[in-house]
C-alpha positions in Angstrom: -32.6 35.8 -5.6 -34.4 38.9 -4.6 -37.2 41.4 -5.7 -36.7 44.8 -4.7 -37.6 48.6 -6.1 -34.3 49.6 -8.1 -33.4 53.8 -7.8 -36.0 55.1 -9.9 -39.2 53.4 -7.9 -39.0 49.7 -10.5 -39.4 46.3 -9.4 -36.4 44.8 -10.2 -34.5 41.4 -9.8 -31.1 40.3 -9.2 -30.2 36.6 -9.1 -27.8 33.9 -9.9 -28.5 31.5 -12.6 -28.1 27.6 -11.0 -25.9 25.6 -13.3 -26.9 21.6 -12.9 -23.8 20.1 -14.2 -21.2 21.5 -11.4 -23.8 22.3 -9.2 -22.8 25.2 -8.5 -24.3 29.3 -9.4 -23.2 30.5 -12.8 -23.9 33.8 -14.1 -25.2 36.7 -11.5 -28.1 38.6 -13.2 -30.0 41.7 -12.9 -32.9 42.8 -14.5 -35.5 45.5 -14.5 -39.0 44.1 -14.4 -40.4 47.9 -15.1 -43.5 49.9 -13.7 -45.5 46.8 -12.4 -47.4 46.6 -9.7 -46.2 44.1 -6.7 -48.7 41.7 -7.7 -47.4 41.3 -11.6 -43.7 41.7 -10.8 -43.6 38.8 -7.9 -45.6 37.0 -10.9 -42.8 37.3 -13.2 -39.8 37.0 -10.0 -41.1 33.4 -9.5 -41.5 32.6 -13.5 -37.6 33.8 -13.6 -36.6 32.2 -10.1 -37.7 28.6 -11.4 -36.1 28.9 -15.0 -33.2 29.8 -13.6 -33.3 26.3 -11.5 -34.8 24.5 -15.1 -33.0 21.4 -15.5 -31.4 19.5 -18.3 -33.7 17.7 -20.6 -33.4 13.6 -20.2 -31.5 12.1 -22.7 -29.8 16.1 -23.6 -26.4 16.0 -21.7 -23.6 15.3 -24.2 -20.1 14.2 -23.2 -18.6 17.5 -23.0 -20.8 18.6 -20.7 -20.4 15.3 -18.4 -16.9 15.4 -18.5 -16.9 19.2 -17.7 -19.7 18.1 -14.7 -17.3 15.8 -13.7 -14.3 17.9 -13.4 -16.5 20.5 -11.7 -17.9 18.2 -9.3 -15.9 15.2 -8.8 -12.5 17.0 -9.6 -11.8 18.6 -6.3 -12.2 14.9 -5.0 -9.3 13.8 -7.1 -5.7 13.3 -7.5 -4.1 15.7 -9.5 -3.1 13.7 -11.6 -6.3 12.0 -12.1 -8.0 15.3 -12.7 -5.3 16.0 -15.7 -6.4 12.8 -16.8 -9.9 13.2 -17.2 -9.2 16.4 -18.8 -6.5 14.8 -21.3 -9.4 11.9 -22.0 -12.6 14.4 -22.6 -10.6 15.1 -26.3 -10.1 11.7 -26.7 -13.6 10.7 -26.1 -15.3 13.3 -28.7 -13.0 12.6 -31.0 -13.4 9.2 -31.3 -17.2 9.2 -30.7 -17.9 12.9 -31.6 -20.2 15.1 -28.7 -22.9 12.6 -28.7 -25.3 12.4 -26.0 -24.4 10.6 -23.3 -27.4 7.9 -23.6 -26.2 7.3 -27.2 -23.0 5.8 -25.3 -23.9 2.2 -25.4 -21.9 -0.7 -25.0 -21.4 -1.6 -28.6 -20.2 2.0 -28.8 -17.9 1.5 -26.0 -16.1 -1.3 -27.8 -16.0 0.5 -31.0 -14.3 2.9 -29.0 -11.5 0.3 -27.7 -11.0 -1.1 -30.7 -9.7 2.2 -32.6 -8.1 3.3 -29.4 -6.0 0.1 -30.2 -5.1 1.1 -33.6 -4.0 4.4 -32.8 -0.3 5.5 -32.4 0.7 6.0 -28.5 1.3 10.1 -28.1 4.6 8.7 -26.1 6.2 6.6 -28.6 4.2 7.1 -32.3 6.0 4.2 -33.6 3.9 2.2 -30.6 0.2 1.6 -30.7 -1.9 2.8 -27.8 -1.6 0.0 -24.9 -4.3 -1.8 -23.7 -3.5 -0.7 -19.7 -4.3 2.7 -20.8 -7.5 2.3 -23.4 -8.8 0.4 -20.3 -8.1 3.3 -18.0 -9.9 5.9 -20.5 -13.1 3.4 -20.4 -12.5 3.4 -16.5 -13.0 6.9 -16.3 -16.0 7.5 -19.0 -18.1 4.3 -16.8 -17.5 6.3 -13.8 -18.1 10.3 -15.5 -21.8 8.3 -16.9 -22.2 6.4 -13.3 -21.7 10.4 -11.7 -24.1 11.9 -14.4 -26.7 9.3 -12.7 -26.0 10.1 -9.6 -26.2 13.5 -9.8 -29.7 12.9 -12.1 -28.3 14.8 -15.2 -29.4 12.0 -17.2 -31.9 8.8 -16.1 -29.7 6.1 -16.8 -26.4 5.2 -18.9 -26.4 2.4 -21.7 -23.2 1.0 -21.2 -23.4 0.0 -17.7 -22.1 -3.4 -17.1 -19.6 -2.6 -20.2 -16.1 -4.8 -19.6 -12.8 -4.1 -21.4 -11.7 -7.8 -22.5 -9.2 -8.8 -20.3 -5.6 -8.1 -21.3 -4.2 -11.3 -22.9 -0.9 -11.5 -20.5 -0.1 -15.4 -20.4 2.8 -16.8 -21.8 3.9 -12.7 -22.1 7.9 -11.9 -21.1 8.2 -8.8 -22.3 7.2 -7.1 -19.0 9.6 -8.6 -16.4 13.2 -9.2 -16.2 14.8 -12.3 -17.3 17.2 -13.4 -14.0 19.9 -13.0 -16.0 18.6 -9.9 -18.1 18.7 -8.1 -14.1 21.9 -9.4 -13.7 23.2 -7.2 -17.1 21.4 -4.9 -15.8 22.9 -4.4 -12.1 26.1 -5.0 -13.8 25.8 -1.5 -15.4 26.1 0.4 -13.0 29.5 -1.1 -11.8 32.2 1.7 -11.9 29.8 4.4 -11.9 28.9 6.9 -9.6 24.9 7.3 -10.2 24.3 8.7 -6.8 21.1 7.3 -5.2 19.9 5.7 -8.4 20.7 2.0 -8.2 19.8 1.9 -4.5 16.6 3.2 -5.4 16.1 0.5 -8.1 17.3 -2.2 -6.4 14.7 -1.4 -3.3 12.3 -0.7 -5.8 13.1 -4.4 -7.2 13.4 -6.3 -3.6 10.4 -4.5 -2.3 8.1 -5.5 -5.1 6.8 -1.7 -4.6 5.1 0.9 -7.0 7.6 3.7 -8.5 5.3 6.3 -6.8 5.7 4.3 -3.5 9.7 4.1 -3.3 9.7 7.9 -3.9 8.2 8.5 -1.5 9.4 6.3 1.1 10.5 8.3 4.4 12.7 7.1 7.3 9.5 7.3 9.4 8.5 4.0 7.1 11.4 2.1 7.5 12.4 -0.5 10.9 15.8 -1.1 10.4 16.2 -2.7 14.0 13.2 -5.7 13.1 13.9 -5.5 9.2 10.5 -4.5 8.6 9.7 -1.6 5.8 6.2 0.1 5.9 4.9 1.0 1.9 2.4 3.3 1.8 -0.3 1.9 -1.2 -1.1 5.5 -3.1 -2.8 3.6 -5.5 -5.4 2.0 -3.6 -9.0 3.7 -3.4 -8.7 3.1 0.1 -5.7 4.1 1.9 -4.0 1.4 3.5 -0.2 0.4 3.9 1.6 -3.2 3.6 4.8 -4.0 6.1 7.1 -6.6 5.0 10.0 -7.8 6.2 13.5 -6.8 4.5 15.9 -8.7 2.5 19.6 -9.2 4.1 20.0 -7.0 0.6 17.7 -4.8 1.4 18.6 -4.4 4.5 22.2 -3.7 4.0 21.3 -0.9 1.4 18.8 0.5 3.9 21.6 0.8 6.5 24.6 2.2 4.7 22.1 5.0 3.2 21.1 6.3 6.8 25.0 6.1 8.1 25.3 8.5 5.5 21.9 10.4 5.8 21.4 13.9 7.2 18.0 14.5 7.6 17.0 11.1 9.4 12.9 12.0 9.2 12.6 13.0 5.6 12.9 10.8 2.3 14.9 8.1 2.0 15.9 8.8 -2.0 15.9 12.6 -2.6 17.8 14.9 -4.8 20.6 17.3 -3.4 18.0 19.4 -2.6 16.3 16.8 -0.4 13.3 17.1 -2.7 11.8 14.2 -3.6 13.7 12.4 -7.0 11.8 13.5 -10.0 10.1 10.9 -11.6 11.6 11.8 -15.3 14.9 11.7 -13.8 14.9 8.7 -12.8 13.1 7.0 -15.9 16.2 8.4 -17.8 19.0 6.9 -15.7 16.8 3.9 -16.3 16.2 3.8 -19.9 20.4 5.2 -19.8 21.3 2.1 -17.6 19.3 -0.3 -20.0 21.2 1.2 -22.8 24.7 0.0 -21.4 23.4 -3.0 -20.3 23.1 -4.5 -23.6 19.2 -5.4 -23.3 17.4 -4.7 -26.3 13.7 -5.3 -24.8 11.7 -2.7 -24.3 11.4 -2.0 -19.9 10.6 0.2 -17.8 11.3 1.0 -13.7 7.6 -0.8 -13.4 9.5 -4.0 -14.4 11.3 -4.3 -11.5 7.7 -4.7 -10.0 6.7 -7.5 -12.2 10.1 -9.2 -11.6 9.8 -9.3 -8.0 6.5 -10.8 -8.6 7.8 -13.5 -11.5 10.8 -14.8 -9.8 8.9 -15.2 -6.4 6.4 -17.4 -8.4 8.6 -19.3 -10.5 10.9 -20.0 -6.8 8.0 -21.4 -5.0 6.1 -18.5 -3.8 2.3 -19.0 -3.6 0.2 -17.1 -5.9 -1.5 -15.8 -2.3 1.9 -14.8 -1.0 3.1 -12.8 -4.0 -0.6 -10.6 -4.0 0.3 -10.0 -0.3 3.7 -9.0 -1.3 2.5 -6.5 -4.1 0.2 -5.3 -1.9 -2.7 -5.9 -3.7 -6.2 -5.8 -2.6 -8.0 -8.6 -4.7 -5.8 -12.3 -5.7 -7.5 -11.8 -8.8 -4.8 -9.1 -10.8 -2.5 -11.2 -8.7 -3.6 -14.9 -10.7 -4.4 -12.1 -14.0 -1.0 -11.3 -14.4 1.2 -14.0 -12.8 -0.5 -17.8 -12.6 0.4 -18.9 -16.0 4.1 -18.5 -14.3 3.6 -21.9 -12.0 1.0 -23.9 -13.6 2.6 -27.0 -11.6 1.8 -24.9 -8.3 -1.9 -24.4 -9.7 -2.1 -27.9 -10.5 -1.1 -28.9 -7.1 -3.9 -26.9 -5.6 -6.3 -27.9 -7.5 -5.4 -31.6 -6.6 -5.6 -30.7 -3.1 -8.5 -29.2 -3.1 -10.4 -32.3 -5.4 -9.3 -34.4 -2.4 -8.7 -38.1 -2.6 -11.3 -38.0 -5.7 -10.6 -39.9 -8.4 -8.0 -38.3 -11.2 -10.1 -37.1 -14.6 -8.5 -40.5 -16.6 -9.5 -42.8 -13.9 -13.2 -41.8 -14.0 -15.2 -44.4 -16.7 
């Protein structure tokens, strides 16, 4: 901001107007202060210099504004697709609770908001009601746009901190992994087929236990072929980090026969002709196409071949600690959330070994 004489011998200002929510200058302004003296115009510069810097009101900031604060701020921070996110949710969230200040989001305002997220059709499949994983990832992102409005001091506090989606009833569910023989209809359609890389893809997808995101892009650099070991980068982690297991003989095999065959021995393992990257909706449809001729009449998706990996490893033996090192993820807990009710005889077992050579709870008088 400066003061200065304009052309015709007036004090006049020209500034930028501070905008609190991206933190960032807004609107570039210049105004005559007319025939003043030095004195009375440096008066009026510093009234104009600190309204320009006048912050929100306490308790003022409404939910458009935080969400636009937070895609100002925080967006350049993000994943793209996060960002489209946020901007997809900030119509869902006045909608449902209308532009309401953000201190009148309270917890019992936060649940009213799941529970008629829950009743509403899914904009994928209208026939479907809106899923629990993703009403639980809209109230993940309006905690954390309230928790940045703190931070940043647009507003003193947020009412629903502390808020917790009820956790998604999962046990005794099927209807998210494959049945053994259900993956066996399912491998069987592709028999006689040319599907280029697909059923490689979703078999590696299957014995790897990995994220869709994470197969994609797998590269050559990732994988060991002469110790069997395949390094998956976690994208989906906040922090990045990688897990290295060791390959199947199945694995393995598919592994080898696709780089006999491969090109470009440094770039990614499934691609398109193009060696592109395999587009996510491509291969969604040669899955949904596959199910079709299969036979199954569940409703699946590619990130079932995740849960099966995880389902047949518990129900064969595996430990509840092996299969969250397998998944790759950070916390047994969405591990024992998703999958414990699968070997409640392993669970049991623990739970005896731990109590020690106590006595049993029917032996106790």
């Amino acid at each position: 901001m400066s003061l200065f004489k304009d052309k015709n011998g007036q004090y006049a200002v020209r500034y930028f107007t501070w905008n609190p929510l991206t933190a960032k200058a807004d609107k570039r302004i210049y105004k005559t202060l007319g025939d003043l003296s030095y004195r009375d115009a440096k008066t009026k510069y510093d009234r104009l210099l600190h309204e320009s810097h006048k912050p929100i009101v306490e308790g003022d900031l409404d939910l458009s504004a935080a969400c636009e604060a937070y895609i100002g701020r925080q967006g350049p921070q993000l994943h793209p697709s996060s960002l489209d996110s946020v901007k997809r949710f900030k119509a869902t969230y006045i909608r449902v609770l209308g532009n309401i200040t953000c201190m009148m989001v309270t917890k019992g305002r936060m649940q009213d908001y799941v529970n008629t997220r829950l009743t509403e059709p899914s904009l994928t499949n209208p026939k479907k009601k809106v899923s629990p994983a993703s009403v639980k990832r809209e109230v993940a992102f309006l905690k954390a746009i309230l928790n940045k409005a703190v931070e940043w001091d647009l507003i003193p506090v947020h009412m629903a901190s502390g808020f917790r989606t009820k956790q998604l009833n999962t046990k005794g569910r099927s209807d998210f992994f494959f049945e053994r023989e259900e993956l066996e209809l399912f491998w069987k359609a592709f028999e006689g087929r040319v599907e280029g890389p697909f059923i490689a893809f979703f078999k590696i997808l299957f014995l790897t236990g990995s994220r869709i995101s994470e197969i994609i892009n797998l590269t050559w650099w990732d994988v060991d072929l002469k110790r069997g070991l395949v390094t998956i980068r976690l994208l989906k982690q906040r922090e990045a980090r990688n897990k290295t297991i060791p390959l199947s003989g199945e694995a393995r095999a598919i592994l080898e026969r696709l780089y006999a065959a491969e090109k470009n021995k440094e770039g990614n393992v499934f691609h398109d002709w193009d060696n592109k990257p395999i587009k996510l909706a491509r291969l969604e449809a040669m899955f949904q196409r596959m199910m079709g001729l299969s036979g199954i009449k569940r409703h699946l998706t590619p990130h079932s071949l995740r849960h099966s990996f995880a389902s047949l490893a518990v129900g064969e033996g595996g430990s509840i600690y092996q299969v969250m090192e397998g998944l790759g993820h950070a916390d047994v807990s969405m591990t024992q959330k998703f999958y414990s009710h699968l070997a409640p005889s392993k669970l049991q077992g623990l739970v005896d070994l731990v109590a020690g050579p106590q006595k049993s709870a029917n032996e106790v008088p």
